[in-house]
C-alpha positions in Angstrom: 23.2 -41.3 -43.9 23.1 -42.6 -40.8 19.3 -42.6 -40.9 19.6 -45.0 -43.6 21.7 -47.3 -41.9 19.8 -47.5 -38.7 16.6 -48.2 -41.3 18.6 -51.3 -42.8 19.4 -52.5 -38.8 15.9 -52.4 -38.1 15.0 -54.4 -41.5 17.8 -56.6 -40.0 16.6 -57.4 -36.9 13.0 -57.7 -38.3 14.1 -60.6 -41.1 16.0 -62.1 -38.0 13.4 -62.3 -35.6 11.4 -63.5 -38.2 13.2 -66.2 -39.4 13.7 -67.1 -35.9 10.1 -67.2 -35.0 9.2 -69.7 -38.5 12.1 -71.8 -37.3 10.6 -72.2 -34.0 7.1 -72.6 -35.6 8.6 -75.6 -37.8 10.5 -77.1 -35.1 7.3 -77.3 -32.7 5.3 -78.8 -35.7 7.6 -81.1 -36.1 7.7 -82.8 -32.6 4.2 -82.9 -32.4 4.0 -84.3 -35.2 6.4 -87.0 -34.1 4.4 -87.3 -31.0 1.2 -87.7 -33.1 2.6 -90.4 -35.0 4.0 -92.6 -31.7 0.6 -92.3 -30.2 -1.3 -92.5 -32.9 -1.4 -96.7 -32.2 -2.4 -96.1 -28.6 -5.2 -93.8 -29.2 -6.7 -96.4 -31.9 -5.7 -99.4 -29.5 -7.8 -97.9 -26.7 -10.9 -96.9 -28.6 -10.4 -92.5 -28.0 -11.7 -91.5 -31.0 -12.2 -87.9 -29.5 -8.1 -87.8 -29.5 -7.8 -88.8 -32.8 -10.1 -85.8 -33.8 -8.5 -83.8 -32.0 -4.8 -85.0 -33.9 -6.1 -85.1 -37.1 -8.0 -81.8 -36.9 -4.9 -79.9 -35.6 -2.7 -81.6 -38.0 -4.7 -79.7 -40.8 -4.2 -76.7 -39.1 -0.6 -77.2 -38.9 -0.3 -78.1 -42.4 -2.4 -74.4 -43.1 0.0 -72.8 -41.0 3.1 -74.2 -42.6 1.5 -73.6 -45.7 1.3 -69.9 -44.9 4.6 -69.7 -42.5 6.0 -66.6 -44.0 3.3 -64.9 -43.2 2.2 -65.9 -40.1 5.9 -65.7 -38.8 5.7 -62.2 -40.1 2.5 -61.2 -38.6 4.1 -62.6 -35.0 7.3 -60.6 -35.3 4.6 -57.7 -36.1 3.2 -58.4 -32.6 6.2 -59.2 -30.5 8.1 -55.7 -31.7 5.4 -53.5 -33.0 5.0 -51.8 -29.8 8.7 -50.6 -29.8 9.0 -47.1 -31.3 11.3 -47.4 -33.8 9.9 -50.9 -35.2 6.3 -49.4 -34.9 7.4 -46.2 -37.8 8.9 -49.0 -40.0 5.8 -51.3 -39.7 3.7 -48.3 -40.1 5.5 -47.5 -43.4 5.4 -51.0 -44.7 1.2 -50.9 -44.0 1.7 -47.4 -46.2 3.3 -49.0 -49.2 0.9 -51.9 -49.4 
């Protein structure tokens, strides 16, 4: 019994860090985005075609990224508590099942 209920803490924790980590994700996409679209006029004004690669290349990485948030955000909260001992039997079962 109490197995079980330190099984649904760590599934807990792991949604919670998760969720954290795609709202952070999000959040950072967005300013930069914002940022991208107040300088977009400056880098055009002043010719730097290189920077305008560079934004509209990333900004389709972003968009993949936020396409596949879940996952990513997933495989992140994999990395950041995988190395814990208790996290790294639950991971280990989840790679089991799949």
């Amino acid at each position: 019994m109490g197995e079980m209920h330190e099984r649904e803490a760590i599934e807990a924790h792991i949604r919670k860090v998760q969720e954290n980590i795609a709202v952070a994700i999000g959040v950072l996409f967005a300013l930069t985005m914002s940022i991208y679209f107040f300088t977009y006029a400056m880098l055009v004004d002043k010719g730097l075609s290189g920077g305008l690669w560079v934004m509209g290349i990333s900004s389709v990485v972003m968009l993949l990224i936020l396409i596949r948030l879940k996952a990513v955000s997933f495989a992140l909260t994999r990395l950041w508590l995988g190395r814990r001992p208790a996290y790294r039997e639950f991971f280990s079962e989840l790679s089991d099942k799949s």
